[in-house]
N, C-alpha and C positions, 0 to 999 in steps of 0.2 A: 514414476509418478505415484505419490497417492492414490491410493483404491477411492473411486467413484469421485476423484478431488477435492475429497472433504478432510482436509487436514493441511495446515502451514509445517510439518518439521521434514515432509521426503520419505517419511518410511514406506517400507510396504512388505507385507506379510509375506507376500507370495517371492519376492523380490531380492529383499533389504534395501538397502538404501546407499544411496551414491555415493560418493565421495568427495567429500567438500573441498575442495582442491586449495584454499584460502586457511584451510583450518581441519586438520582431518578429521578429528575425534570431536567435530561438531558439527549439529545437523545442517543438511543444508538449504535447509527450510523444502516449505510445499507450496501447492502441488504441484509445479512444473519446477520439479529439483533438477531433472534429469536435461533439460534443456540449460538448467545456469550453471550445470554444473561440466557442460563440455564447451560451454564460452568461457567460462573460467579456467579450467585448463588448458585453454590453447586449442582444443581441439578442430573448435571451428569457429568464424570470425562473427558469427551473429547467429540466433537460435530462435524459436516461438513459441509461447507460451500462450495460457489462458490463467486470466486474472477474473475471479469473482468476488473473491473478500481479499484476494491481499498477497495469489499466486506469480505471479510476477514478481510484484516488489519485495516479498519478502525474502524470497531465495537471490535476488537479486543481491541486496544488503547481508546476509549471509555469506555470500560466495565473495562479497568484493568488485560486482561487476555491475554497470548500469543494466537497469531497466525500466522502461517505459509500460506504463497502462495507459492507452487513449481512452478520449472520449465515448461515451458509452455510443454505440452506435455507428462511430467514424467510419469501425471498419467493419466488413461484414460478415457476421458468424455460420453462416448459412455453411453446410456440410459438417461441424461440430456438434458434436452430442450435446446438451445444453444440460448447464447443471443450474443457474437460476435466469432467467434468460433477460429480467429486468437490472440487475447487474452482471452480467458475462460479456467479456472484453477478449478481446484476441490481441495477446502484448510483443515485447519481444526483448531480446538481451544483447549487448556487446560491450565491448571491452572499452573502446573507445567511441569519440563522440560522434566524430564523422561519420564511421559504422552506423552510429545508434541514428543519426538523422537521414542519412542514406535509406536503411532500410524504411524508415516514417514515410517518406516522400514516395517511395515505390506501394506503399501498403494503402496511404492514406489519399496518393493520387494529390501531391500537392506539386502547385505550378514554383517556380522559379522565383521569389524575390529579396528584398532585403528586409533585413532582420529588422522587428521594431524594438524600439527602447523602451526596456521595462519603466511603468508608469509611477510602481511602487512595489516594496519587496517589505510582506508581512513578517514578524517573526512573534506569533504567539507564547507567550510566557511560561504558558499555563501548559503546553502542551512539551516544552522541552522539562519540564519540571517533572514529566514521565518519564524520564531517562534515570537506569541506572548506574549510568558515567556521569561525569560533571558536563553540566550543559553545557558551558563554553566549549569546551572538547569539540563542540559543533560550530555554534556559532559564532564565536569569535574569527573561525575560517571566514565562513562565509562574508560577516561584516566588512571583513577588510576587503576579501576579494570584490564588492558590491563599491565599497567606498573606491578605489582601487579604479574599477572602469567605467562605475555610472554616477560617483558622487555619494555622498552620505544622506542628502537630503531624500531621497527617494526611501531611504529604510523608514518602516513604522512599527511599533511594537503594541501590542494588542491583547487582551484577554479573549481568545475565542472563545471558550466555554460561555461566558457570560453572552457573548455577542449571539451566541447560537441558540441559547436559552430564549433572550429577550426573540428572537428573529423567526422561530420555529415554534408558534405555539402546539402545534399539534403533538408537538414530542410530550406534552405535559401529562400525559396518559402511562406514556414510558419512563417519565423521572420522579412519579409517585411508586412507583418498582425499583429504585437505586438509591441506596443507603449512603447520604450527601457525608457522614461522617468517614467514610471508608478511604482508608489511608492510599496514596496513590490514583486518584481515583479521580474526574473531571464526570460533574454526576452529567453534564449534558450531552457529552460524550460517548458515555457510557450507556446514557438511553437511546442514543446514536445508533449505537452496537448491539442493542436489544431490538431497534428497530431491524437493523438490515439483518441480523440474526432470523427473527420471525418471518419475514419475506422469502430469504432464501430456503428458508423450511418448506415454507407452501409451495413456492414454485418447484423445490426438488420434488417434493411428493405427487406433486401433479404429474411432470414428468416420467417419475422412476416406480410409483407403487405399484404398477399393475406388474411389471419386471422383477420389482424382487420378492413379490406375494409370490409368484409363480415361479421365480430358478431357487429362491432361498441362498442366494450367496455367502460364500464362505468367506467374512471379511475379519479383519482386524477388531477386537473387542471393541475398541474407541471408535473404530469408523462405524461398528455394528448397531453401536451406542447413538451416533449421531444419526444414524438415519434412523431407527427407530424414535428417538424422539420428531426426525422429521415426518414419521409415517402416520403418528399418534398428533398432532396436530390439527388442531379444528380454523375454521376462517376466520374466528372471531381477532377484531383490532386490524386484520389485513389491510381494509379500506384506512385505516388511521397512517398506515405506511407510505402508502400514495400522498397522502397525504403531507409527508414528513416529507417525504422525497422532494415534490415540486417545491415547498415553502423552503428548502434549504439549498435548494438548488437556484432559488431566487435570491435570497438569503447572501449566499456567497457570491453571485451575479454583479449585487447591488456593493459587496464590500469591494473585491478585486478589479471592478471595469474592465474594459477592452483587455488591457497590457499589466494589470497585476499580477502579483503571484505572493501565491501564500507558502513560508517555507514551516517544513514542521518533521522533526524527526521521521524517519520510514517507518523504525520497531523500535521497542524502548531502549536497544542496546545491541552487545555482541549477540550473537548467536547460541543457542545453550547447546551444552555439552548433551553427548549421545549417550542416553539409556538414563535421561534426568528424570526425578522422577515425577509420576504423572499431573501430581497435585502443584507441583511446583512449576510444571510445563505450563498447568491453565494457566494459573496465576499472570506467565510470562504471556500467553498468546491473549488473554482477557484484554490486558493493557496495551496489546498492540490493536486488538482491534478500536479500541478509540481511536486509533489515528486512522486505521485503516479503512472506516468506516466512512471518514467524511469525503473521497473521492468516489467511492462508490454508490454513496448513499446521493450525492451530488451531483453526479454522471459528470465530473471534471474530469481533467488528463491530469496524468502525474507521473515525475521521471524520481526513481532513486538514482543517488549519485555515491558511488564510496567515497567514503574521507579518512581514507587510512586506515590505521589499527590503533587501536585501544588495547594496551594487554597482551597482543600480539594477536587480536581477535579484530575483524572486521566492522569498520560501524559506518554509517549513512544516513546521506540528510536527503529530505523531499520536496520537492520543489512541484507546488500545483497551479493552474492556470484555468481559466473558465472553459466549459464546454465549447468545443468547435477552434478553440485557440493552440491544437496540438503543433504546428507547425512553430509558431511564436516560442513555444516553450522548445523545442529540440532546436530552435537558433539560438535561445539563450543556454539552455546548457553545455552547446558548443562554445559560443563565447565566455562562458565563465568557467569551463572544465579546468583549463590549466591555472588558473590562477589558484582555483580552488586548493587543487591538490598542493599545489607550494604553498598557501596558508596553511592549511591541516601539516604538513610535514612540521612547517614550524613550530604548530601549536601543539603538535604531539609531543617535541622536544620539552617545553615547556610547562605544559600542565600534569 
């Protein structure tokens, strides 16, 4: 695990870092690497993690293996050290889908029934346009598999950036801070990611400063970096986040209904190579946190799903559902798993 789980790539000073079983000489992401990375090799059939900016899903999509973040709250964190406690989720990882809804139902205490039909299947424009593979590589899987068991009429495609912009006015504090010319870049997103960014600062530092004023821990320059910037932090804009939080969490409520689901890349691509360098690591985790920002910042569920390789590198699409609807969403990923992976096989061939 990443030191103090402040880091998406798996290292760890005292440690090193797992072994991507999917890909070796790439990382296998953070912080609960060490959990995706013994589902991924086989070693055991389901594993758990803790997701607060994107620990879960990221190593999930890494390794090749599902994972699930539930809904903020579903399940109970009570006994976990807390790293920001208004986003911290207790996840979990397996290979298959049965696995992955098996363990949901035992976690999240859900009773027995039948699956509902998705009402409609988003696929934002704007957000696969962050990819650096060819979008279809993704969704064209998906399309077909969606067309395929529930009809075509149900897909919608959409500008979320725009829709978040217009829906969340409180972010306007944060997107006077993002440079809208910035190549790759969804600026409403991205104030998204500055949002849950500053949140989790404050709440780590509430937490952790009186612990590391007093042991001075010996961490990784980059983790040392991060929590010092969290330690130096004042409360100003905090309440603007609250703020952000409820209005996009309504926001997405009112676009998805009951049985939506908004599909949107995990992370912008493969997973990078081990020992990349630093400046070029941000760059990669900057852009994933806009995606990864909007389930957490939202308190939805969200399952990654592999869709094969790319390159011979692992990549995965995100499928998210409103708050409290995490059962809905682990029926639909079992009913859509296999289709899926035979589209993606196809599409692999071909693109």
């Amino acid at each position: 695990m990443d030191e103090m789980a402040y880091s998406l790539t798996g290292d760890n000073k005292h440690y090193g870092t797992p072994r991507n079983p999917c890909a070796p000489d790439y990382v296998p992401g953070g912080s609960s690497s060490g959990s995706a990375v013994a589902v991924g090799a086989m070693l055991v059939d389901f594993s758990l993690g803790s997701d607060t900016g994107g620990s879960v899903r990221v190593p999930a999509s890494n390794c090749g293996i599902l994972g699930f973040r539930p809904s903020h709250n579903a399940i109970s964190t009570v006994g976990v050290i807390p790293m920001a406690q208004s986003l911290d989720t207790v996840g979990w990882f397996a290979r298959e889908p049965s696995i992955l809804k098996q363990v949901g139902r035992v976690l999240l205490e859900l009773p027995e029934a039948d699956p509902n039909r998705p009402s409609q299947i988003i696929i934002p424009t704007d957000c696969f346009q962050l990819l650096n593979i060819p979008s279809e590589r993704l969704t064209q899987a998906l399309v077909r598999s969606v067309e395929k068991l529930f009809g075509g009429a149900i897909i919608k495609h959409a500008v979320l950036g725009d829709y978040i912009r217009d829906s969340v006015p409180a972010l306007s504090s944060f997107l006077c801070q993002i440079n809208e010319d910035q190549v790759d870049s969804i600026p409403s997103l991205a104030a998204l990611s500055s949002a849950r960014q500053l949140l989790q600062r404050y709440e780590f530092k509430n937490h952790h400063e009186d612990w590391v004023s007093a042991v001075k821990p010996d961490l990784d320059p980059i983790i040392s970096e991060r929590v010092r910037q969290a330690l130096e932090l004042t409360e100003e804009n905090i309440d603007i986040c609250w703020s952000v939080k409820k209005e996009l969490h309504s926001a997405l409520t009112s676009l998805l209904g009951d049985f939506g689901v908004l599909a949107i890349p995990t992370v912008p691509g493969p997973p990078p190579k081990l020992q990349t360098d630093a400046s070029s690591l941000d760059v990669s985790v900057e852009k994933a946190f806009n995606l990864l920002s909007i389930a957490g910042l939202s308190e939805f569920c969200q399952v990654s799903i592999p869709m094969g390789l790319h390159d011979n590198l692992p990549i995965s699409i995100s499928l998210l559902a409103k708050n409290g609807a995490d059962g809905f969403l682990l029926d639909l990923v079992e009913t859509l798993y296999e289709s899926l992976q035979e589209q993606a096989a196809i599409v692999e061939k071909s693109v």
